[in-house]
C-alpha positions in Angstrom: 169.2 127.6 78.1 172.1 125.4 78.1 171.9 122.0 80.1 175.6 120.6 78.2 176.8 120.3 82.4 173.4 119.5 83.6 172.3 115.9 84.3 168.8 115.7 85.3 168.0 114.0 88.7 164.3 114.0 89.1 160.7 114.7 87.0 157.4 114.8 87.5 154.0 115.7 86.7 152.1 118.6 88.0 150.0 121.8 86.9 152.1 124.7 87.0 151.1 128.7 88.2 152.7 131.5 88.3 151.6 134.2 90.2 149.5 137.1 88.9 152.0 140.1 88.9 149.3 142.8 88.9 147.6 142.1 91.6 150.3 139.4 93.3 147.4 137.3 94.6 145.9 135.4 92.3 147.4 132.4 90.5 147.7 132.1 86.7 147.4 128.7 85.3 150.4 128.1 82.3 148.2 126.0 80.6 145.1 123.5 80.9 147.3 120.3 81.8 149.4 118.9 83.6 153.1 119.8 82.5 157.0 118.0 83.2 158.7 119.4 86.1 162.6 118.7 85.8 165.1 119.3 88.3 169.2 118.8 87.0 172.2 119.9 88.6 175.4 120.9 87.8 178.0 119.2 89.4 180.5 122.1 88.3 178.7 124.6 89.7 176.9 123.0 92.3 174.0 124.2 91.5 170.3 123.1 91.0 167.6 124.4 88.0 163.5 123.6 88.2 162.7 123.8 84.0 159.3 123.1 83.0 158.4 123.1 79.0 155.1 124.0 77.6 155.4 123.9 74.1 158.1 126.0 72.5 158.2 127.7 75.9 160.0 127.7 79.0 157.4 127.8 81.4 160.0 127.5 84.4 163.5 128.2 84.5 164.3 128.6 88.3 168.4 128.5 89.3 167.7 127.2 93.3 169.6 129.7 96.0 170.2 129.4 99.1 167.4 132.3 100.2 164.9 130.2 98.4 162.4 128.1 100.6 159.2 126.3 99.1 156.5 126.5 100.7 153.7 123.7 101.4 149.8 125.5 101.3 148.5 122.2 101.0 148.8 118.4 100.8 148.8 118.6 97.1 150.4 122.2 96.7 153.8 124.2 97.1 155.2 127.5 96.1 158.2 129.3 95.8 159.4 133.1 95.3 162.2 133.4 92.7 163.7 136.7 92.8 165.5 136.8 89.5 162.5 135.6 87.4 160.4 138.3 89.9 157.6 135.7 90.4 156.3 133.0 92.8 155.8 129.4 91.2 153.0 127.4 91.8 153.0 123.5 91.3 149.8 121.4 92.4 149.5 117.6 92.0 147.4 115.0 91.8 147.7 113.3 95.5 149.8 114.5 98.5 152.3 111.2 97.5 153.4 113.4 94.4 154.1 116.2 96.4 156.1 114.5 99.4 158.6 113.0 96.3 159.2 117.2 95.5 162.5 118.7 95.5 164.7 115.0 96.1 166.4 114.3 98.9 169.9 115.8 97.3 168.0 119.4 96.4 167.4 119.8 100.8 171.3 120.8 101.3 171.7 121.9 97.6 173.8 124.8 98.0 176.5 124.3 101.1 175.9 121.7 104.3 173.4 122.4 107.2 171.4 125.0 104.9 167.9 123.4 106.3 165.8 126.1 104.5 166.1 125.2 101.8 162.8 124.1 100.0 161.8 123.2 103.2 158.2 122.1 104.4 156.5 124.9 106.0 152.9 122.9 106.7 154.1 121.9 110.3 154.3 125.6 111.5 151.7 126.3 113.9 149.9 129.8 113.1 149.2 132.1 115.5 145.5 133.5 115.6 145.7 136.3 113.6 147.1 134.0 110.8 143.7 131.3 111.7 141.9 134.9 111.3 143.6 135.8 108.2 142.8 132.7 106.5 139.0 132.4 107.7 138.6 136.2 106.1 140.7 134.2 102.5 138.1 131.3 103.0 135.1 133.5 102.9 136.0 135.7 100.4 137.1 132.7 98.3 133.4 131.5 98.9 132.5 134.5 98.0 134.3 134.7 95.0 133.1 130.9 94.0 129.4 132.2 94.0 130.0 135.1 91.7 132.0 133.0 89.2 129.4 130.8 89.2 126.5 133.5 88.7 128.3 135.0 85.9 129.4 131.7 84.4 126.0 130.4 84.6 124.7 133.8 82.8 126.9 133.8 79.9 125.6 129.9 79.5 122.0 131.6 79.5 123.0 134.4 77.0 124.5 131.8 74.8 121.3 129.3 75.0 119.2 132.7 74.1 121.0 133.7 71.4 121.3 130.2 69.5 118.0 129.9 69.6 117.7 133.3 68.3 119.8 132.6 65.7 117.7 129.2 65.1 114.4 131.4 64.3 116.2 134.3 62.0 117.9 131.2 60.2 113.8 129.9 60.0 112.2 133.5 59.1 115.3 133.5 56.5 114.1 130.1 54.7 110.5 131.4 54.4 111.3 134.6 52.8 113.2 132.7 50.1 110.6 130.5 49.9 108.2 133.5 49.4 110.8 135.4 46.9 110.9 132.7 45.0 107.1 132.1 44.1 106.7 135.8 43.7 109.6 135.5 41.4 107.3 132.5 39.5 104.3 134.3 39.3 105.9 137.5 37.9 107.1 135.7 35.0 103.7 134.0 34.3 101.9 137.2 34.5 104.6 138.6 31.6 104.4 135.6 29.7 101.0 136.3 29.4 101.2 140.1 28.3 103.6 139.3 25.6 100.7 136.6 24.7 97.8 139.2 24.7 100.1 141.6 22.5 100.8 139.5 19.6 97.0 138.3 19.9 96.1 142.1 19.5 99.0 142.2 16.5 97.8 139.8 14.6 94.0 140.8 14.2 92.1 138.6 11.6 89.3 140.0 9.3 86.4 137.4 9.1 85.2 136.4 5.6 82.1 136.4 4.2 80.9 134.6 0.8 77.3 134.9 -0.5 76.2 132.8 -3.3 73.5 134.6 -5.0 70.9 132.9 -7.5 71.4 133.4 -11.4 68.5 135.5 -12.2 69.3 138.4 -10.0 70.3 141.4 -12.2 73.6 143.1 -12.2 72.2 146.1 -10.6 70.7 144.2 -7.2 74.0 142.5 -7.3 76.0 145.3 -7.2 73.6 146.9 -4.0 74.2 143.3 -2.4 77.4 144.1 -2.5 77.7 147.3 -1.0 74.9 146.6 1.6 77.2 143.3 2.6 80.4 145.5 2.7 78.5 147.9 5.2 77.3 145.4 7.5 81.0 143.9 7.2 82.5 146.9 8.5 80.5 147.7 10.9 81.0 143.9 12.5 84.5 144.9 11.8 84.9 147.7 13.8 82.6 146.4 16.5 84.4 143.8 17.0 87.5 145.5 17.0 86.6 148.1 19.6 85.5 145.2 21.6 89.0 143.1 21.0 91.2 146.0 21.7 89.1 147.1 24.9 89.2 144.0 26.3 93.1 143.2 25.7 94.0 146.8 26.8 91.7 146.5 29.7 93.3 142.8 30.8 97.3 144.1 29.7 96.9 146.8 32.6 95.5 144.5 34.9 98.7 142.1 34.2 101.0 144.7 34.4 99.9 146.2 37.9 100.1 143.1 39.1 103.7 142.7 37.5 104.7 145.6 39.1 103.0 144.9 42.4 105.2 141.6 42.5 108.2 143.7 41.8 107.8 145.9 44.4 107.1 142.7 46.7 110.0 141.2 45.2 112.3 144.7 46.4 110.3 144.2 49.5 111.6 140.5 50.2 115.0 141.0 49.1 115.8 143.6 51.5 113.7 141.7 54.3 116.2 139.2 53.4 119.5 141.0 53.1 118.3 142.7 56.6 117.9 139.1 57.9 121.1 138.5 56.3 123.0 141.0 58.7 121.3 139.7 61.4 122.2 136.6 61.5 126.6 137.5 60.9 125.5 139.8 63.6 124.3 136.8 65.9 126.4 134.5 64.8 129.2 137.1 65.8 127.9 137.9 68.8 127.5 134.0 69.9 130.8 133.2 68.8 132.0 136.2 71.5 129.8 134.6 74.2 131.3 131.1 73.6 135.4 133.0 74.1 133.6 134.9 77.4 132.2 131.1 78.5 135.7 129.6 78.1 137.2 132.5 79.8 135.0 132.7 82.8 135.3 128.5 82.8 139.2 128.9 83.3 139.0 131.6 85.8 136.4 129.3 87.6 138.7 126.3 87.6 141.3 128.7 89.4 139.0 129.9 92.0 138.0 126.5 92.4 141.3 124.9 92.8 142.3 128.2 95.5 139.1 127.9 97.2 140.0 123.9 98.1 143.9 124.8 99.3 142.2 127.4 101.7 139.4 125.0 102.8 141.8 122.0 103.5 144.1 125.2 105.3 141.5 125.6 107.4 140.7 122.2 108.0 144.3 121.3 109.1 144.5 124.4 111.6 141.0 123.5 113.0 142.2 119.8 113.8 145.1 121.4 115.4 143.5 124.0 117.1 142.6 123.0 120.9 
């Protein structure tokens, strides 16, 4: 796009649409704001351009020709059909004053003298009835239309309520089980702290000792007896006591470790509870973020139909007030 023989004349501010070329009906916004609408000419060439720049991008490039004629829906809309670019523009602004400044004074005769049709106003025809009937069957279905955009709109708000507080609870259920995994994480590591303590107490197993002073006049003979009768009863305590020791640790090591390995299995439990929870929550938090793109979507569309449903009801009021 070259504008080195172009001087522009006139801009303005105003939300541009292009028309939806599959189904040719309904508008397309180019973006969210309002954009610049320029209009130069080429004194060379005689010849008028519309360019309006969103970004990088030329929203509108329109070369004005004589067969061109821009239509008024509204008293804050107008379109036009531009066959080389095989669309129909759109520009709506903020108050009807915008829109009676649009195309300058110059742009009405832009190609040759007396050519009227230019760009001209088309709001003063008077429709016939079947174009008051055609545009009562637009209003209706536009109402229509408002109602069902707003059902779905308000739906997808309702899934995405639901599923944040979905989210909220797996995010709480989540925090627990840690909270649970982690005591049963403590608790196994007592209970083996204590078997490693039980089996170095059965390692380590202490004889108990027994001294008997005898008197002096006891005879060799009885002493020796003594003796022996003492080293019985010593072994006998011994491996009473023994039996008793070892019974009693083995008995309270099994106990310790089922209960280590009941916590382990708990513990296999809990973490896969958790890596399932885990899932769950990408899952919803996938899921929300797709709600939230079909919100904005819907929201966008809505905007549209709201802005279309306002040109046909303002249509509609002008041909009743000049209706008889």
């Amino acid at each position: 796009m070259s504008t080195a023989r172009e001087q522009p004349i006139f801009s303005t501010r105003a939300h541009v649409f292009q028309i939806d070329p599959a189904t040719k009906r309904n508008w397309i916004p180019a973006g969210k704001h309002a954009l610049t609408v320029s209009y130069f000419y080429d004194a060379t060439r005689n010849v008028y351009r519309i360019i309006s720049i969103g970004g990088a991008k030329a929203i509108i490039n329109s070369t004005v020709t004589p067969n061109m004629t821009f239509t008024k829906t509204s008293q804050k809309f107008g379109q036009w059909a531009d066959s080389r670019a095989n669309t129909v523009y759109g520009l709506g602004f903020a108050s009807e004053q915008h829109l009676t400044q649009v195309p300058p004074s110059p742009l009405v005769s832009a190609n040759g003298p007396g050519d009227e049709k230019l760009f001209r106003s088309q709001s003063a025809d008077v429709p016939g009835p079947a174009e008051r009937e055609r545009l009562k069957k637009m209003l209706s279905e536009g109402s229509v239309g408002e109602v069902q955009w707003e059902a779905e709109f308000f739906a997808l708000q309702d899934s995405n309520n639901k599923l944040a507080g979905a989210l909220r609870e797996a995010n709480a259920a989540a925090a627990q089980w840690r909270q649970q995994l982690e005591a049963q994480r403590a608790e196994a590591e007592r209970l083996r702290q204590r078997v490693a303590e039980l089996e170095a107490q059965a390692a380590v197993a202490e004889p108990p000792s027994v001294s008997e002073k005898e008197g002096p006049g006891q005879s060799l003979e009885q002493l020796e007896a003594l003796v022996q009768t003492k080293d019985q009863e010593i072994q006998t305590l011994k491996s009473q006591t023994g039996a008793t020791r070892e019974a009693l640790d083995a008995t309270e090591r099994e106990e310790a470790q089922q209960k280590v390995q009941d916590l382990e299995t708990r513990n296999a439990e809990l973490e896969h509870q958790l890596r399932a929870t885990e899932r769950s929550l990408e899952e919803a938090r996938a899921e929300r973020e797709r709600a939230r793109a079909e919100v904005g979507r819907a929201a966008q569309l809505l905007d549209v139909r709201l802005f279309e449903l306002s040109e046909l009801r303002e249509g509609l009021a002008r041909l009743a007030e000049g209706t008889p």
